[in-house]
N, C-alpha and C positions, 0 to 999 in steps of 0.2 A: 581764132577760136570762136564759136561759135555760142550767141546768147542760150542755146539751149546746151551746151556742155558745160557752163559753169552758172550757178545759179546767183539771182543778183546779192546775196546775202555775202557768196563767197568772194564777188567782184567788188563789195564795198569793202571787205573786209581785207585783201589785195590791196585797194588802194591808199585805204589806211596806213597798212604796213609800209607802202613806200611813201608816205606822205613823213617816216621817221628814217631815221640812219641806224636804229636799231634792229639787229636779227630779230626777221617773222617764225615763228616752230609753227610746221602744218602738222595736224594732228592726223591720223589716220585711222578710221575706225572698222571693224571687221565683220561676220557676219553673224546677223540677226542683232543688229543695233542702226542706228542713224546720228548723223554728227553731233545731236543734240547732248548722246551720250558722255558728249565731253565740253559741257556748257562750265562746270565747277572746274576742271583743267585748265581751259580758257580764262576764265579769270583770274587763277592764281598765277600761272605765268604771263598774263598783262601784266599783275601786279608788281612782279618782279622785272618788268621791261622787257619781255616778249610779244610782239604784236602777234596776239594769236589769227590763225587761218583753220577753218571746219570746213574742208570740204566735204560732201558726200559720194557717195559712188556714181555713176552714169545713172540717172533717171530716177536716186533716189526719192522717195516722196517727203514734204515737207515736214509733215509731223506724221507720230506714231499710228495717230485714227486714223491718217490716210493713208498709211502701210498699210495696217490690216484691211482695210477696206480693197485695195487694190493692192494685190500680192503678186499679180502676173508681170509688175512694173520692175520688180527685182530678178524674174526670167533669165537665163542666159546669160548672165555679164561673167566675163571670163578673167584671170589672173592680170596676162597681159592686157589687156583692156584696161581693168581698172587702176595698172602701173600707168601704163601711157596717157590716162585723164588725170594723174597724181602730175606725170610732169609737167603736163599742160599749166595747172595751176602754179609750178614752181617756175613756170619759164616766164611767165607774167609777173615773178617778184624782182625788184630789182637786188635783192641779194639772197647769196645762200641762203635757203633757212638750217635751223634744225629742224630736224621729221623723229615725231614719237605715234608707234602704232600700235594697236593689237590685236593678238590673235592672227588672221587672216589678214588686216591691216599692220600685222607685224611682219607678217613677210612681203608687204609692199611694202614695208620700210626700207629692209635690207635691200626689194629688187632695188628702188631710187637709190640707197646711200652704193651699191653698187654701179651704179651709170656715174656716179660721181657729183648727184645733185644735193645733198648735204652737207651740211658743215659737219654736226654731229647729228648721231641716229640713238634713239633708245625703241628696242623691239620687245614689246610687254606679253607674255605668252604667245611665243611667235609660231603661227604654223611651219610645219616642215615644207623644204625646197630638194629638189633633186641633191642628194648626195646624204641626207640625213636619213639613216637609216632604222634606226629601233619605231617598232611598232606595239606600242605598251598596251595590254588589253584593254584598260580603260578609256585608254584615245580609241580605238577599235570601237566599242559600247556607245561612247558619246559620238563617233559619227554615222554608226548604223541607220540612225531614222533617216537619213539621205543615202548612203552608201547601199543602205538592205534594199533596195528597187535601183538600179539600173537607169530606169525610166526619170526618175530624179533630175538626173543632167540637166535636162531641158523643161525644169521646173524650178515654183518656186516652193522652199520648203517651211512651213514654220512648224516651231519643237512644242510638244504638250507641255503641260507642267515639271510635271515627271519628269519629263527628260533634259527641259533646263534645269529641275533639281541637280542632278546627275551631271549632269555637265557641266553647268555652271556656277551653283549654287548649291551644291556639298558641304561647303562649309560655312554656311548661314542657317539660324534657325527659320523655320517654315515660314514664319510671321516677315521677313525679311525677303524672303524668296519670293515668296509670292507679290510683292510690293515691285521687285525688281520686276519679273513677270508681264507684269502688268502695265507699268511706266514703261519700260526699256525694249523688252522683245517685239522683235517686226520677224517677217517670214526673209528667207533667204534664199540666192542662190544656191542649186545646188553643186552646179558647175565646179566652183571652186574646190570642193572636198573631191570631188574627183578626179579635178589636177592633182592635186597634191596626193591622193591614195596612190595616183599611177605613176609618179614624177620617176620614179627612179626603175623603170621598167622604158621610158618613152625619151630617149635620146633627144627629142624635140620639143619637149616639153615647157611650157611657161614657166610651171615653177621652179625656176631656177634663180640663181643667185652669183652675181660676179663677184665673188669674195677675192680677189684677187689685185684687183683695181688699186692701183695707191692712191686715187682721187677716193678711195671709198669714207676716210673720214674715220673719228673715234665712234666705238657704236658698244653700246650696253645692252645686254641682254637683262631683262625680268623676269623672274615666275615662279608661282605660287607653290609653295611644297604642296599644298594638296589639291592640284590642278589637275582632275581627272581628264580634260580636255587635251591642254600640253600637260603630260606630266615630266618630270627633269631631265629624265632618260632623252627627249624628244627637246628641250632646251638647248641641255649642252653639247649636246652630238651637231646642234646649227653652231653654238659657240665651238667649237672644237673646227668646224670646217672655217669658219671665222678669224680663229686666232692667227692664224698664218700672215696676215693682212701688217703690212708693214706701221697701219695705224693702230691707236690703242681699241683693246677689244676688254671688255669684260662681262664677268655674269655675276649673277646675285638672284639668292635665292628668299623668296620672303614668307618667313613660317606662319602654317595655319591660314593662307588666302588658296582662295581657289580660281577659278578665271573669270569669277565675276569682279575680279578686285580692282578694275577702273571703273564700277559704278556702284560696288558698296560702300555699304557706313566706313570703311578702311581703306576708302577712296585717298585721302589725302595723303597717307606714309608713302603710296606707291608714286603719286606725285610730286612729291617733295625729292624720292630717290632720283626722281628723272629729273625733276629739275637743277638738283644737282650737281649731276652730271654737265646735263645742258650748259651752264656757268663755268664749268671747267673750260669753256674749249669754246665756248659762244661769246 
C-alpha cells in the first residue's frame, strides 16, 4: 500500500491497534462528512477497549476548511473504490476488526462484513445495495440536488442549507442545524448516489452486498424513525435481504433521530447501541 492511500494519522493509528491484542472497530464515514465526524465515537470506544481506526475515503482532505476550499479532491470516487481502500486498511490490522458505518459508509460496512472482513458490523442509516427495493419519496427529495443533473456523476457536490435541513437535520432545531452545517458538512461525490439509484437496474453494479457469505459475521442495522434520507421502508428491506445470513442480524429503530444522528447532541444513545452490540460478539 502505498503512503498516499492511507494517510499517516490512519497508519499511527493501525499500528497502535496492533501494538494491543485487543479488537481495532474501523469506523466508516459516509458522504458529505470526514473521519473527524467520528472523533467523539472514537474515544468512547477507546474507552471501552476498542482501539479505534478513522480512515477517510481515497484523497479525502484533512480538515473541513480544506474540503471546502478544494471540492474537485472528492470528484469521482466510486462504491467499489472506496470498499477496496476500507480493506486495504483492514489487511494491515492484525486482527478482525469490528466495522461501524454510515449512511453511504454503511453500505461499505455491509460490502467488507460481506468479503468476510469483520468480526461484527453495525450499518447506521445504511444506503441501499442492489436488491433493496422501496424508493421512499423523501429518499427521492434528499437526493435530487445530485441525482436532478445527470452531469453530477463526475462532480463534486455540496448540499445548501436547506437541503442538509431536509435531509439531514429534520429533526433538530435550526440553531443546531446550522452549527452541524457548518463544523461537519464538506462537498461530495456524486458518483455514489448514482450507483446506488441505478443498483438494481445494472446487473453489474458496485453496489452490491454478499449477504450470503457465513464469514459475514453478526451485523446491526440502525435508523432513525425520522430519517428522510434512509427512511425504514429503505432499512429494513437491506435487513430483510440480510436476515437470511446464517449469522445474527438485527435492526433497531431509534425514535425522533434523523440521519444526522452520528454527529448530533443525540450522538452518544446511537453509540452506546453500537457499542453494545460491538461487546456482544467482540
Amino acid at each position: 500500500m502505498t503512503t498516499d492511500a492511507v494517510s499517516r494519522t490512519t497508519t499511527e493509528q493501525i499500528e497502535r491497534a496492533n501494538a494491543t491484542d485487543r479488537t481495532p472497530v474501523v469506523f466508516v464515514h459516509g458522504l458529505w462528512l470526514l473521519p473527524s465526524s467520528w472523533d467523539r465515537w472514537a474515544a468512547l470506544f477507546e474507552e471501552a477497549g476498542f482501539p479505534a481506526v478513522t480512515p477517510g475515503w481515497p484523497d479525502d482532505p484533512a480538515t473541513v476548511e480544506e474540503a471546502k476550499a478544494h471540492p474537485e479532491t472528492f470528484a469521482h470516487k466510486m462504491v467499489g473504490q472506496v470498499a477496496d481502500h476500507f480493506a486495504e486498511v483492514i489487511g494491515r490490522l492484525k486482527k478482525k476488526p469490528a466495522v461501524v458505518g454510515h449512511s453511504f459508509g454503511g453500505l461499505i460496512t455491509q460490502m467488507l462484513a460481506g468479503r468476510g472482513l469483520a468480526v461484527v458490523s453495525v450499518a447506521i442509516d445504511p444506503a441501499p445495495f442492489r436488491g433493496v427495493l422501496p424508493l421512499p419519496l423523501s429518499s427521492l427529495k434528499s437526493a435530487s440536488p445530485v441525482l436532478g443533473n445527470p452531469a453530477n456523476r463526475g462532480r463534486a457536490i455540496a448540499l445548501t442549507f436547506e437541503q442538509f435541513k431536509y435531509g439531514w437535520a429534520n429533526a433538530l432545531g435550526e440553531d443546531e442545524a446550522k452549527d452541524l452545517y457548518e463544523k461537519y458538512h464538506v462537498p461530495a461525490s456524486g458518483a455514489p448516489l448514482f450507483q446506488a439509484a441505478t443498483a438494481n437496474l445494472n446487473p453489474w453494479t458496485e453496489a452490491k452486498v454478499d449477504t450470503k457469505n457465513p464469514e459475514r459475521g453478526p451485523l446491526l442495522i440502525i435508523d432513525g424513525a425520522k430519517d428522510n434520507t434512509v427512511p425504514w421502508a429503505i432499512a429494513d428491506a437491506s435487513y430483510k435481504q440480510q436476515k437470511g445470513n446464517k449469522g445474527v442480524t438485527e435492526i433497531t429503530e431509534l425514535p425522533n433521530r434523523g440521519h444526522s444522528l452520528v454527529i448530533d447532541s443525540g450522538w452518544r444513545e446511537v453509540a452506546e447501541t453500537a457499542l453494545a452490540f460491538v461487546k456482544r460478539f467482540a
